[in-house]
C-alpha positions as CSV (number, residue, x, y, z in Angstrom):
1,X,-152.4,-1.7,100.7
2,X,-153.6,-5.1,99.4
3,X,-151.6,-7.7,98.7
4,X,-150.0,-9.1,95.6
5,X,-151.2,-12.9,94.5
6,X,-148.5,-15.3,94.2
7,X,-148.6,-18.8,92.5
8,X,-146.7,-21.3,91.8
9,X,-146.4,-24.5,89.3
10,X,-145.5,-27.9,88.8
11,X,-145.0,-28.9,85.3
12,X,-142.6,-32.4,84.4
13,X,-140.3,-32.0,86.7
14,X,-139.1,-33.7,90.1
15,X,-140.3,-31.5,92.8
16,X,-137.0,-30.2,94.0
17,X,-137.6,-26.2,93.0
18,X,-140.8,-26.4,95.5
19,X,-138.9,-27.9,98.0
20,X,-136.3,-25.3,97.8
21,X,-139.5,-22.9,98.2
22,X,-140.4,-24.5,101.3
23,X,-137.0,-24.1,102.3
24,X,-137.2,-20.4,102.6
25,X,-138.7,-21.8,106.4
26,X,-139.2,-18.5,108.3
27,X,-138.9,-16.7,105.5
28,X,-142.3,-17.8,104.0
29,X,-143.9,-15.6,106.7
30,X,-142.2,-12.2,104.9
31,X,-143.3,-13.7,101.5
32,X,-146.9,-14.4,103.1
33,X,-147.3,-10.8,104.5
34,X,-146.6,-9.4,100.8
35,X,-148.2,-12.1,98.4
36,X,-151.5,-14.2,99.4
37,X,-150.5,-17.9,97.7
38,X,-153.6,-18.1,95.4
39,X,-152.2,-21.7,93.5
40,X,-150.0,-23.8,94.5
41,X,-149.8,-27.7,94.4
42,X,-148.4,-26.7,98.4
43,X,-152.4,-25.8,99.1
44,X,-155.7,-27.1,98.1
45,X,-156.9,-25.2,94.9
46,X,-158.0,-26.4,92.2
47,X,-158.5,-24.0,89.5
48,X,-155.9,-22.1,88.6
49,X,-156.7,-18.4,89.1
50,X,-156.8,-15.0,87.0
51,X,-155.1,-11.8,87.8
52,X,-152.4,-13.5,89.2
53,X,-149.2,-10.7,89.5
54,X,-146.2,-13.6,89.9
55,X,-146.2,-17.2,89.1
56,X,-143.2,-19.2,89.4
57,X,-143.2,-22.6,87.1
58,X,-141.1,-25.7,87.9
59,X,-140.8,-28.0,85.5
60,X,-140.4,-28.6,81.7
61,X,-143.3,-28.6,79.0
62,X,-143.6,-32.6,78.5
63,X,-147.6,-33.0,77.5
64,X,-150.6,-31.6,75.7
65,X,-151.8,-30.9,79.8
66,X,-148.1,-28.8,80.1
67,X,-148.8,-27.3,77.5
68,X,-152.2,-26.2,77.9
69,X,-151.3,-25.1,81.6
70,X,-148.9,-23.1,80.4
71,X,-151.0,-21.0,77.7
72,X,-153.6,-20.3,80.2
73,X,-151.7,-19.5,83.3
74,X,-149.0,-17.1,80.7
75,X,-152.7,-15.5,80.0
76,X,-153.3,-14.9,83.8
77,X,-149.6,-14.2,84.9
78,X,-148.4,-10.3,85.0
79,X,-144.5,-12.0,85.6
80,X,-144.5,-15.6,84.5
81,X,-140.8,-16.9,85.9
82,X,-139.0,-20.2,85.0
83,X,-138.0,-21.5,88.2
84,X,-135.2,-24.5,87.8
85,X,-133.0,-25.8,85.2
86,X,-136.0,-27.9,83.5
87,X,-138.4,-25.1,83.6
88,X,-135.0,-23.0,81.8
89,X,-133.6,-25.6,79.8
90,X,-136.1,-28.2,79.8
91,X,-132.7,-30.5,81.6
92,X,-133.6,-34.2,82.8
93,X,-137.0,-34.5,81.1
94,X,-135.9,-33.3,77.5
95,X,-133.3,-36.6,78.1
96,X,-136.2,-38.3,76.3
97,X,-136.2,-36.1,73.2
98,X,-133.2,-38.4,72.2
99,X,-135.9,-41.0,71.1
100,X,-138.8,-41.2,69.1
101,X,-141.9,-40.8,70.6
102,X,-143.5,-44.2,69.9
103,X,-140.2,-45.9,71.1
104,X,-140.5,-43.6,74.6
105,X,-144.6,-45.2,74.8
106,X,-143.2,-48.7,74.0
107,X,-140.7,-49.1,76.4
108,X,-142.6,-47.2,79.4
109,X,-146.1,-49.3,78.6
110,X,-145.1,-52.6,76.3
111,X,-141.5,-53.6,76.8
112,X,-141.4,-52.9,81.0
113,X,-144.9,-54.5,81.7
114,X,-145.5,-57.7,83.4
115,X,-149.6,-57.5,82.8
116,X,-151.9,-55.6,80.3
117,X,-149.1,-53.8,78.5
118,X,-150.9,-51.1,76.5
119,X,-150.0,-47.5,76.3
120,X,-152.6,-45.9,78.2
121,X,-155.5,-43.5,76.7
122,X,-157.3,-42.4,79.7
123,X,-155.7,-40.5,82.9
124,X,-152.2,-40.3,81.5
125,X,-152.0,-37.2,79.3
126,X,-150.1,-37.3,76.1
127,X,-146.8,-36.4,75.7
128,X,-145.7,-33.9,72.9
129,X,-143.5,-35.0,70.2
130,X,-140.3,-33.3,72.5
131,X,-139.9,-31.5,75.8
132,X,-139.4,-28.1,75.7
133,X,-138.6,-25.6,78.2
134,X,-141.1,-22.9,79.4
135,X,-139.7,-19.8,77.1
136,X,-140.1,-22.1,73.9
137,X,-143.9,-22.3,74.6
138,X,-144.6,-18.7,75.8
139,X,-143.0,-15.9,76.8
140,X,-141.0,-16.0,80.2
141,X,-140.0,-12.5,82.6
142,X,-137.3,-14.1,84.9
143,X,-135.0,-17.0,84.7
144,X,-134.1,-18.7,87.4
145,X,-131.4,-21.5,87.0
146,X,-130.3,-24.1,89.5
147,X,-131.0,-27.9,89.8
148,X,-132.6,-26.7,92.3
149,X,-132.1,-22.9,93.0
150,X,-131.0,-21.8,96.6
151,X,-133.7,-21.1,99.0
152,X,-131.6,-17.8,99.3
153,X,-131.9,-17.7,95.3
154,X,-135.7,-17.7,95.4
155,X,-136.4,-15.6,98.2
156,X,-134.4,-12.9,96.8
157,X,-135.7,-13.1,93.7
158,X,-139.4,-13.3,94.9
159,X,-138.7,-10.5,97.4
160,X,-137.6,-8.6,94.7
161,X,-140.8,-9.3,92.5
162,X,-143.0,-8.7,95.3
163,X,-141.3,-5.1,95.7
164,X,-141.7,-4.3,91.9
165,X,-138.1,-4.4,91.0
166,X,-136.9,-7.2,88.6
167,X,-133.7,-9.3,90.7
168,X,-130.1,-9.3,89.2
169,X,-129.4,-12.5,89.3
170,X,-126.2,-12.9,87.6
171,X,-124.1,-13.7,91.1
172,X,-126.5,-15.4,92.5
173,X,-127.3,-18.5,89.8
174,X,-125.7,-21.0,87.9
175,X,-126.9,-23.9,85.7
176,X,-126.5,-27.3,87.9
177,X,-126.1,-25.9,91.7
């Protein structure tokens, strides 16, 4: 039996939802016997892949590069799942939506800057008009709340994935813990 191909995504967020993967210590080894990682920013590849069966996404929809990851891996993901509160909610990055977006580009790259203040043009992608979490953008198979999740919370939900059953995850997550 070959194995499934697992991904997973870092969008505007902090981090913390893959570091509650890598928390699944020991555990990654059961993952790893069902699911080959095939994208991750945890290994070197570049290119995100097609035919992927489960991504998870971290991480809310901040940019035009968001936003085009997003579209293309959706079009490559059998069971796209919104892993963390800002992937669900969009959370600490949407705390910017309170603003216009020209006052956000001023304060980061005019009013903060010692030398050459300038918003930039080049490297830095541009940020939409408001964050939004993942479902807004495309559609999304499993929610997984939590600032960050539980290891426990993932692997059981990932277990569950990998075994073709979709988790219950009612008990097991809450917004914020």
């Amino acid at each position: 039996m070959s194995k499934l191909r697992l991904a997973t995504v870092w969008l505007d967020g902090c981090s913390g939802c893959h570091m509650s993967f890598l928390d699944l210590d020991e555990r990654l080894l059961a993952v790893a016997e069902k699911a080959d990682l095939v994208y991750s920013p945890l290994v070197d590849i570049k290119e995100f892949p097609p035919d992927v069966d489960v991504t998870l996404v971290e991480g809310a929809v901040s940019s035009e590069e968001d936003l085009h990851k997003i579209q293309m891996i959706r079009q490559r993901t059998k069971i796209l799942v919104s892993l963390g509160d800002c992937a669900v909610t969009a959370n600490v990055p949407s705390m910017r939506n309170m603003f216009p977006l020209k006052a956000v580009y001023d304060r980061a790259y005019q009013e903060n800057v010692t030398r050459d203040p300038g918003t930039p043009t080049k490297v830095v992608p541009p940020l939409l008009e408001k964050v939004r979490p993942v479902h807004e953008v495309v559609p999304v198979d499993v929610f997984i709340p939590g600032c960050p999740p539980s290891a426990d919370t993932i692997f059981y939900a990932v277990s569950e994935l990998l075994a073709g059953r979709s988790p219950e995850l009612s008990a097991k997550t809450r917004f914020g813990a």
